[in-house]
C-alpha positions as CSV (number, residue, x, y, z in Angstrom):
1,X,93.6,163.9,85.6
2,X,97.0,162.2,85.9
3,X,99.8,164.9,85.3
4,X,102.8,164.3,83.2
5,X,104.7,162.5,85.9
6,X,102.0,160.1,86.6
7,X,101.7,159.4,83.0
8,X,105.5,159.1,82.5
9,X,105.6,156.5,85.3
10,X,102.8,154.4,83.7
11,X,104.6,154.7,80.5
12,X,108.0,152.7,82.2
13,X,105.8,150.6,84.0
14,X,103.7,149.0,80.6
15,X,107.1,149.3,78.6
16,X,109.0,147.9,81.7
17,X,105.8,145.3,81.5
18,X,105.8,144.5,77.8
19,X,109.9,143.7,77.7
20,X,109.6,141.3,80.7
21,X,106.7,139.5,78.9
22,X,108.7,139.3,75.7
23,X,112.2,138.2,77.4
24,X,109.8,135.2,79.1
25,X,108.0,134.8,75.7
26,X,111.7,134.8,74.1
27,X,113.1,132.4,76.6
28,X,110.1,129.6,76.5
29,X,110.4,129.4,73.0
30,X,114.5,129.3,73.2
31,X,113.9,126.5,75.7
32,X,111.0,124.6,74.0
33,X,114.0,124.6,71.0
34,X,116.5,122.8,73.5
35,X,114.3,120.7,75.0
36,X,112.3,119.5,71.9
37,X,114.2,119.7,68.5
38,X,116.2,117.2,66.7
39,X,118.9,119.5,65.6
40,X,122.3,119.0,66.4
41,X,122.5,122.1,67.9
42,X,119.7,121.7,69.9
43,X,121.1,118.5,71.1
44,X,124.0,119.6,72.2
45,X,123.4,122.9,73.8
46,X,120.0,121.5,75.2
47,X,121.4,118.4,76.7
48,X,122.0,120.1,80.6
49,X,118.3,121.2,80.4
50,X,116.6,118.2,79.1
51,X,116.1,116.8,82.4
52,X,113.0,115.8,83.6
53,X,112.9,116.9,87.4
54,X,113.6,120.5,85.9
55,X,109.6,120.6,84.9
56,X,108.1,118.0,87.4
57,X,107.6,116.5,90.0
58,X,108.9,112.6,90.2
59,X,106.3,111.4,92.5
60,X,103.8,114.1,92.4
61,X,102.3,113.8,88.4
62,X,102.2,112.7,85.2
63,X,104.5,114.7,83.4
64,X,107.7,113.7,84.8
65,X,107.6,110.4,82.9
66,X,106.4,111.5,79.6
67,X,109.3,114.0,79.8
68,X,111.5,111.1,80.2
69,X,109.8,109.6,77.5
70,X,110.1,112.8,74.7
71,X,114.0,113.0,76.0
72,X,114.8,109.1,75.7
73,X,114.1,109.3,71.4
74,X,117.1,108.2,70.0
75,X,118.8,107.3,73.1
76,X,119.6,103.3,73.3
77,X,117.0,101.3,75.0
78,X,117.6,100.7,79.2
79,X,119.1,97.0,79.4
80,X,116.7,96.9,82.9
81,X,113.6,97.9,81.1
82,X,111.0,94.8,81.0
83,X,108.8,94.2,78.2
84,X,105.2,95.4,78.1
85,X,102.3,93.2,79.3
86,X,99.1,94.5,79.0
87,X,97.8,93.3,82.4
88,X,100.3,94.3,84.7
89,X,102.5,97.2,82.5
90,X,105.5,94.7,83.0
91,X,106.9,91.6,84.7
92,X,109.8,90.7,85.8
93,X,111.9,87.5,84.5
94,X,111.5,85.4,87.8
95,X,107.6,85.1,87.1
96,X,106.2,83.0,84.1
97,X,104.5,85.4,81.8
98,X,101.5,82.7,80.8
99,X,100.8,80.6,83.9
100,X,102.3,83.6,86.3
101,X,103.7,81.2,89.0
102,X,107.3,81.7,90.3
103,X,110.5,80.3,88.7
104,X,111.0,79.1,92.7
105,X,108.0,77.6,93.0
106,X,110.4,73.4,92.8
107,X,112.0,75.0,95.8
108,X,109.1,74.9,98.2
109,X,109.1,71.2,98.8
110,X,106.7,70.9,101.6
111,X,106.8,74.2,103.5
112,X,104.2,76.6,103.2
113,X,105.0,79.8,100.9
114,X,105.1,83.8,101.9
115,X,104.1,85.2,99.0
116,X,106.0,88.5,98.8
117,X,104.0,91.7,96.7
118,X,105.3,95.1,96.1
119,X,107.7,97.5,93.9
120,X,111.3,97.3,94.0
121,X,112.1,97.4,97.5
122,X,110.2,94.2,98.0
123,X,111.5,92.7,94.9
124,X,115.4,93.1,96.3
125,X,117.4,95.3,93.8
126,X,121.4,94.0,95.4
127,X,125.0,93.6,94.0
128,X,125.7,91.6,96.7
129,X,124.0,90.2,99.7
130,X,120.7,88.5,100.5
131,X,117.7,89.1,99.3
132,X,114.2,88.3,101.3
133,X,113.7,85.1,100.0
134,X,117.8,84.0,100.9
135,X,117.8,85.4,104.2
136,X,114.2,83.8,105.0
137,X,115.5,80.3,103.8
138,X,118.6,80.7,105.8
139,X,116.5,81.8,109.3
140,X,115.0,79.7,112.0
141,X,111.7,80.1,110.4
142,X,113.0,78.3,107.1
143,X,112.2,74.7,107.6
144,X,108.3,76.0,107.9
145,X,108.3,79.0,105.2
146,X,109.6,79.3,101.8
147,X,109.6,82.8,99.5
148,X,108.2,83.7,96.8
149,X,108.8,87.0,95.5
150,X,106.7,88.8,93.8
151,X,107.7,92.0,93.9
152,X,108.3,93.9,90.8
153,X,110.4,96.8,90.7
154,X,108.4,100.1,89.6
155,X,105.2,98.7,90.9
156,X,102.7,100.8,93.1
157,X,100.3,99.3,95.1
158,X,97.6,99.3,92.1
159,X,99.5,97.0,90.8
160,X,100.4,95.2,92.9
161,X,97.0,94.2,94.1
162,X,96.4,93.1,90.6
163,X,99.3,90.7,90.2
164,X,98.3,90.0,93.9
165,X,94.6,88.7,92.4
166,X,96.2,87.1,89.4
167,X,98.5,85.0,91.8
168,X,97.8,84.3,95.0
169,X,94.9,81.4,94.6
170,X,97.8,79.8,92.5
171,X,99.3,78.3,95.9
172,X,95.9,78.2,97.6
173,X,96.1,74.6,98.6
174,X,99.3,75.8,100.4
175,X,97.9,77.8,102.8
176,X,99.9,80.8,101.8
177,X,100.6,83.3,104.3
178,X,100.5,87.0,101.9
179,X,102.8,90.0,102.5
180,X,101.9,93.2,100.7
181,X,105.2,95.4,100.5
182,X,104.2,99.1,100.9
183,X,107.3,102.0,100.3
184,X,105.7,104.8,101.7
185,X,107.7,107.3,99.7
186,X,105.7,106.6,96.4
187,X,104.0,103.6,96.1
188,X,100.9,105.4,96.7
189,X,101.4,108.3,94.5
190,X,102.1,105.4,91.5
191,X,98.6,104.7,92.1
192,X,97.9,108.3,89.9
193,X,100.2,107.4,87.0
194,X,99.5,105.9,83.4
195,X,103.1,106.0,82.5
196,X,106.6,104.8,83.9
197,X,108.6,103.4,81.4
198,X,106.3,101.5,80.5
199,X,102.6,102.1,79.9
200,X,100.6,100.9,83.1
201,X,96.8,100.0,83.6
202,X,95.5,102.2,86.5
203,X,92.3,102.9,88.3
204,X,89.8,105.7,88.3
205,X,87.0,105.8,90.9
206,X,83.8,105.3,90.3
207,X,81.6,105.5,92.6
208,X,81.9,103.6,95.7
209,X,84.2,101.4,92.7
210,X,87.7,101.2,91.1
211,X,87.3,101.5,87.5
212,X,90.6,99.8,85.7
213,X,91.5,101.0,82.3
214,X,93.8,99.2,80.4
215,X,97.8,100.5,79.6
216,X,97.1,103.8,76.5
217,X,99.8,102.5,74.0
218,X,102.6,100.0,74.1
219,X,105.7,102.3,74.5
220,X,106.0,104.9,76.4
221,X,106.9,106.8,73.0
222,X,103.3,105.8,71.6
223,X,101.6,106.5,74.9
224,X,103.3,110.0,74.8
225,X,102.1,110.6,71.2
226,X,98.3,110.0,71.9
227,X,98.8,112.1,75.1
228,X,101.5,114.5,75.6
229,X,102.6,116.6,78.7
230,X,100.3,119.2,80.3
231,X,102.6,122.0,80.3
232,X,101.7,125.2,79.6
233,X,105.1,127.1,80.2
234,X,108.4,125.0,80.3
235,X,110.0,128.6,81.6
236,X,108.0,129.2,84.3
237,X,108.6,125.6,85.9
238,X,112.3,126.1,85.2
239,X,112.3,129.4,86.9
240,X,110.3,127.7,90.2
241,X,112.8,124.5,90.8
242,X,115.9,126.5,89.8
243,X,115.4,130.2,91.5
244,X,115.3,128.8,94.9
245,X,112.6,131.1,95.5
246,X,110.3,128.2,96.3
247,X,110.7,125.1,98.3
248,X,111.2,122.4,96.4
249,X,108.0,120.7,98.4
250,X,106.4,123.3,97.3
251,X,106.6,123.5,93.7
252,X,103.7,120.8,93.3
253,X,101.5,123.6,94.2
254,X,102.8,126.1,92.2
255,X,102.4,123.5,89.2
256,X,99.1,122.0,89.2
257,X,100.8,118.9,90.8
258,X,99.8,119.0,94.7
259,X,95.8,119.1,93.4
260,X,95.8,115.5,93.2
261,X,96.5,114.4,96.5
262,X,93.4,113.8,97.7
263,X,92.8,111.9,94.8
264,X,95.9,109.9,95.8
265,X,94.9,109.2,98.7
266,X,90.9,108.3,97.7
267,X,92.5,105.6,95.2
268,X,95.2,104.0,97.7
269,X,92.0,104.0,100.6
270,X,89.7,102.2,97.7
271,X,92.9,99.6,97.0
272,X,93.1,99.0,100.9
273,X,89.4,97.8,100.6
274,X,89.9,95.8,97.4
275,X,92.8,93.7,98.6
276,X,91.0,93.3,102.1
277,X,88.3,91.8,100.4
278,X,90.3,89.7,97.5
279,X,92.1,88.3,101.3
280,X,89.2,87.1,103.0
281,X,90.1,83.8,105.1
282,X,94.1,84.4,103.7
283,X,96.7,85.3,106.5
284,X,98.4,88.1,105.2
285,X,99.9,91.2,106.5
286,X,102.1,94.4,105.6
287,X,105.1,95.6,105.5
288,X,105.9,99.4,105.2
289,X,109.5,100.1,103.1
290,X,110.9,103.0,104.0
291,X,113.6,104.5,101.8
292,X,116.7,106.6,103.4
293,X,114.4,110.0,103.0
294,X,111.6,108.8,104.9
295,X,113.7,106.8,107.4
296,X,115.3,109.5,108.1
297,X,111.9,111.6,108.6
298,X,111.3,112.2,112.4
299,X,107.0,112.2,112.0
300,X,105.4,109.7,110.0
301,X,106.4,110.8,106.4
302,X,104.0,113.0,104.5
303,X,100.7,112.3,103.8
304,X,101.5,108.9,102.9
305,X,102.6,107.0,106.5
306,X,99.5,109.5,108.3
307,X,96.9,108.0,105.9
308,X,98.2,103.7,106.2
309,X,98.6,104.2,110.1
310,X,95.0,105.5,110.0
311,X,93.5,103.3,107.7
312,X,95.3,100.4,109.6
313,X,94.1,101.5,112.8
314,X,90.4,101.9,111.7
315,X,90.6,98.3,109.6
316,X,92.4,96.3,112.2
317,X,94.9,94.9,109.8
318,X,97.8,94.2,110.9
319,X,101.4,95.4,109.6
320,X,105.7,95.8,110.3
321,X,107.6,98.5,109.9
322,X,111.4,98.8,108.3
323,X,111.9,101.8,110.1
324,X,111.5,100.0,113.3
325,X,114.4,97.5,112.6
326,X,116.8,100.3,111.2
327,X,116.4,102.6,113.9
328,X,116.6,99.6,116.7
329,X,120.5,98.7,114.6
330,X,121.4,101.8,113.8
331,X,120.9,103.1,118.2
332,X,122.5,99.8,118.7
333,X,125.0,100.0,116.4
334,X,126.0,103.1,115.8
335,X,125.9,102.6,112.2
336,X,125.3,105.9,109.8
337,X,122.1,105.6,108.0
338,X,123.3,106.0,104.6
339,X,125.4,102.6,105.7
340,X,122.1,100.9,105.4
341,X,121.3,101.9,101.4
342,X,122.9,101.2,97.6
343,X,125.6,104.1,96.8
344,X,125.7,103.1,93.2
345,X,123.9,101.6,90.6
346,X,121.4,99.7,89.2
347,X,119.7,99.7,93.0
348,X,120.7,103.1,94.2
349,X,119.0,103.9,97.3
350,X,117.5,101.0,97.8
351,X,118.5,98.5,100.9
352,X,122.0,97.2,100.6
353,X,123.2,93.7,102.3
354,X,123.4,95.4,105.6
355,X,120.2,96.8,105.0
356,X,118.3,93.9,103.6
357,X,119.6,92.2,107.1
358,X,118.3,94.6,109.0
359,X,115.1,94.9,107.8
360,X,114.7,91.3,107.0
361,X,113.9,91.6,111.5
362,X,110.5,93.4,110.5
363,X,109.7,90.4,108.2
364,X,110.3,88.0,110.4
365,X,108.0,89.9,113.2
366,X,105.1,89.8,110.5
367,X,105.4,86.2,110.1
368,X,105.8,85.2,113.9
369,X,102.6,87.3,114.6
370,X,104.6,90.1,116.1
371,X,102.7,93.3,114.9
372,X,103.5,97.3,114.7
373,X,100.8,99.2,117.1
374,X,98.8,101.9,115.7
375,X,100.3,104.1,117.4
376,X,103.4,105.4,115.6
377,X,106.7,103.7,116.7
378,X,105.5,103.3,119.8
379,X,108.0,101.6,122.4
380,X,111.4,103.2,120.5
381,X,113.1,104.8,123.3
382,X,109.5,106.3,124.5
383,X,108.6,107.1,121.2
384,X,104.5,107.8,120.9
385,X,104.1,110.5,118.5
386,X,108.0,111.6,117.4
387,X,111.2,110.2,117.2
388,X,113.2,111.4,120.3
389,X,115.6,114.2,119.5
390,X,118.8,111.7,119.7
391,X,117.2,109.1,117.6
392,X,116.7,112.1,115.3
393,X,120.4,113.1,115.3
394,X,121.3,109.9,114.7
395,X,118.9,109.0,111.5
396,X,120.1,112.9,110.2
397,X,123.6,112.6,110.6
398,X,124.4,111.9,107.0
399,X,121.5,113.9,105.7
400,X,124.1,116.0,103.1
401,X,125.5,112.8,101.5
């Protein structure tokens, strides 16, 4: 039998127990209060917390945007946001929304036109600079090729494979030589998503098949209503990104989030396939983006880079790499990475003038037939399977900012 002491201990322990549960019960429902009630004082105590990387993970689920969505009610609409279209999520202005050819198209005259698919990076988010289609036109190779760009900011490569099957036998009788655009930090992980924001069509599997469902709702508010975020405790996901107890390339795991990679990574394999074949007899190639994060990665970044090296390795297909042309100017150069990228704004992170310059090299490669190898970086300072420690230095030197 357990003597007084033993009992007395168990006693603290269940009481000790009991007022931790109620002090977490106490502060989900405090926080659920900021995070979720119209009242003014909600509002304005609750505005530091109603931040949406506080609860999820930006590229890793679902919830992140439908956060965004339940914290942008009453807020004034984003002048960048595009209008819905039920085929694509959204469009950008440069491409007609009934016939879906480019607003460029009079510019081709006789030369034959690159027709340029991906997310932002591709479509060229710049205060000031060229953009692909500029710096192409004003190359050696401009009196053959013209541009089209069909990139659309917030794409992933779902997406853009569909606008990609919508368009490219537009320009057929061209002869069209087809870039796919590819940012490796999330243009796979889009592939998961119903909602940015803007409802988005997306793919299931099915089978050896890629089952496309249409966009649930209109808004993102209407998409949110018929199906809200799938968060159990708001405390408990607060506690994980703010304690520090847990690396933040952890928390997906600790969420529910990391489950879906190989999901991911099932769906982007499937879309590899699907564009191959929608390509057949097309000369196309493509081009991996690489933001400052995963330039500045020494191995191949993630799970993302590892699965396209492989899948273009096994396939055959052929494909450039930005990371190529910024490490080549930046060792030449001497030029800081962050030199390369958007400080500010509306395009924030993305490739500045310089960078757009820079990069604009790996274009060009693709288009004179001047391929990556499968092996990664291969021929960078003796680079096989990691960036040389100097290289390293030099793509991390600016890794605070």
């Amino acid at each position: 039998m357990a003597g007084p002491r033993t009992k007395r201990a168990l006693r603290i322990v269940f009481l000790a127990g009991l007022s931790l549960l109620a002090a977490g019960l106490l502060f989900e429902g405090v926080l659920r209060f900021l995070l979720f009630s119209d009242a003014s004082l909600a509002q304005r105590a609750g505005a530091r917390f109603r931040r949406s990387e506080l609860y999820a993970s930006v590229r890793s689920g679902r919830d992140y945007w439908k956060l965004e969505a339940l914290f942008a009610r009453g807020k004034p609409p984003d002048p960048h946001t595009p209008p819905f279209d039920a085929r694509f999520g959204w469009l950008k202005a440069e491409i007609d929304p009934d016939t879906l050819r480019h607003a460029d198209e009079a510019a081709l005259g006789a030369r034959r036109p690159v027709l340029l698919y991906g997310d932002s990076y591709a479509a060229c988010l710049l205060e000031e600079g060229d953009c692909w289609q500029q710096l192409l036109e004003h190359s050696e190779l401009g009196a053959e090729f013209a541009l089209l760009n069909y990139g659309v900011p917030g794409f992933g490569l779902d997406q853009a494979y569909l606008l990609l099957r919508a368009t490219h036998g537009l320009y057929a009788e061209r002869a069209p030589v087809v870039v796919i655009g590819i940012l490796v930090d999330d243009d796979l992980d889009r592939c998961y998503l119903h909602l940015r924001d803007i409802p988005r069509p997306y793919f299931t599997l099915a089978g050896a098949e890629l089952a496309l469902h249409p966009p649930e709702g209109t808004t993102r508010f209407e998409h949110v209503e018929r199906d809200p975020p799938a968060i159990t405790s708001y405390a408990w996901r607060f506690f994980l990104t703010q304690s520090g107890l847990v690396k933040p390339w952890n928390i997906p795991g600790w969420i529910g989030e990391g489950a879906h990679v190989e999901e991911k990574q099932e769906l982007a394999t499937r879309l590899l396939t699907a564009i191959e074949q929608e390509l057949v007899g097309v000369p196309h190639f493509y081009l991996l983006f690489h933001s400052k994060k995963s330039a500045a990665t020494p191995r191949p970044f993630l799970w993302q880079e590892p699965l396209l090296y492989d899948e273009f390795r096994t396939r055959g297909l052929s494909f450039v790499s930005s990371k190529r042309a910024l490490i080549d100017d930046l060792l030449a150069t001497k030029t800081p990475l962050a030199e390369y990228f958007n400080k500010q704004g509306w395009g924030i992170n993305h490739y500045n003038g310089r960078g757009n310059a820079v990069v604009f090299a790996a274009l060009r490669a693709g288009l004179e037939g001047r391929y990556e190898p499968y092996e990664y970086l291969r021929g960078v300072k003796g680079a096989s399977a990691t960036i040389p420690r100097k290289i390293r230095e030099a793509l991390q030197a600016d890794e605070g900012e």
